[in-house]
C-alpha positions as CSV (number, residue, x, y, z in Angstrom):
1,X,-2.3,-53.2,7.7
2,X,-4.6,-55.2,10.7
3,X,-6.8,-55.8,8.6
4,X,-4.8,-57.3,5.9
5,X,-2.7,-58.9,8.4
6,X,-5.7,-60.8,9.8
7,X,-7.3,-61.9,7.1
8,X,-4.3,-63.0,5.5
9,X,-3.8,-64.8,8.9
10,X,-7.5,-66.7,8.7
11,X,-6.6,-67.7,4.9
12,X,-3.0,-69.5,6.5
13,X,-5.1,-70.8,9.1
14,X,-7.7,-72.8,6.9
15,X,-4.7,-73.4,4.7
16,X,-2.3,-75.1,7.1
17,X,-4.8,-75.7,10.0
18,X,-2.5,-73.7,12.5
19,X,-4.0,-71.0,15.3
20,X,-5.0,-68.0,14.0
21,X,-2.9,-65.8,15.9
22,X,0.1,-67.8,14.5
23,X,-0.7,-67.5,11.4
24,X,-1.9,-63.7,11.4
25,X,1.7,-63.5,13.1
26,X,3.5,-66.1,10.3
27,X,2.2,-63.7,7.4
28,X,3.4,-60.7,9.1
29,X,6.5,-61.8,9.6
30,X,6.9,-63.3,5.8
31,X,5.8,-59.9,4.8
32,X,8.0,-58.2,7.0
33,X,11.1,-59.6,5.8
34,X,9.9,-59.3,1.8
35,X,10.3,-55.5,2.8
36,X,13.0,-55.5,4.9
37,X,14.7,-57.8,2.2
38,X,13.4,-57.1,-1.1
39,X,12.4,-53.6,-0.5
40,X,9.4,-52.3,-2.1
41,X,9.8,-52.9,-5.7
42,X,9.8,-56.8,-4.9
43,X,6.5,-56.5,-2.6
44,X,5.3,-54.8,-4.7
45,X,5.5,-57.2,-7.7
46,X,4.8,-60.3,-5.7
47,X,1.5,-58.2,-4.5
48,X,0.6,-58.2,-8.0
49,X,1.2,-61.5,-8.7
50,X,-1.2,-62.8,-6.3
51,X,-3.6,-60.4,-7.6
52,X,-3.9,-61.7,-11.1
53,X,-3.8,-65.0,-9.1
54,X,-6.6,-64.3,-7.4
55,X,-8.5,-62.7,-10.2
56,X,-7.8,-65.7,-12.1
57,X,-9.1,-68.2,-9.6
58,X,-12.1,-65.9,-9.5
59,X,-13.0,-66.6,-13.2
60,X,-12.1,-70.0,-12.9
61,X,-14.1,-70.8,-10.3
62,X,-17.4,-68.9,-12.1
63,X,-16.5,-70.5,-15.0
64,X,-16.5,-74.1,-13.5
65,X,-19.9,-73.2,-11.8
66,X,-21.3,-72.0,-14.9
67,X,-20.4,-74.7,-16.7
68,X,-21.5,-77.2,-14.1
69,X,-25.0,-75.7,-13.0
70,X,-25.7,-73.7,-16.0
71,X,-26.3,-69.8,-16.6
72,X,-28.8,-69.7,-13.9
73,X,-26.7,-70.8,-11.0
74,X,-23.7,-68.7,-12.0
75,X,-25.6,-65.3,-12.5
76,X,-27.4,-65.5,-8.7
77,X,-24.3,-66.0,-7.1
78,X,-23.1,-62.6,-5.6
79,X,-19.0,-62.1,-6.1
């Protein structure tokens, strides 16, 4: 849970350009209350939500690459 907490905290912090500590401290507290309030069936569902979010970006982003540099470009990039 740290170590989710602070990366999720350095993600908010390039996000919103707040202190990491604040923003290590804003997720867990966001995250905190989904549980306390939505139990977790509801964290549960939002965690996979932003999973396939963040798979999607993933191939987006390759995708974008591949089609702006070409096959060589995208295949030497290590995911």
């Amino acid at each position: 849970m740290i170590a989710y907490s602070y990366k999720s905290g350095e993600i908010l912090y390039h996000l919103l350009n707040i202190p990491q500590s604040a923003s290590a401290f804003l997720f867990t507290a966001i995250f905190s209350t989904l549980i306390t309030v939505g139990g977790t069936r509801t964290t549960d569902q939002v965690n996979q939500w932003l999973t396939i979010s963040m798979i999607g970006i993933s191939i987006t982003l390759k995708l974008e690459i591949q089609l702006l540099f070409g096959n060589s470009v995208a295949a030497s990039i290590s995911w």
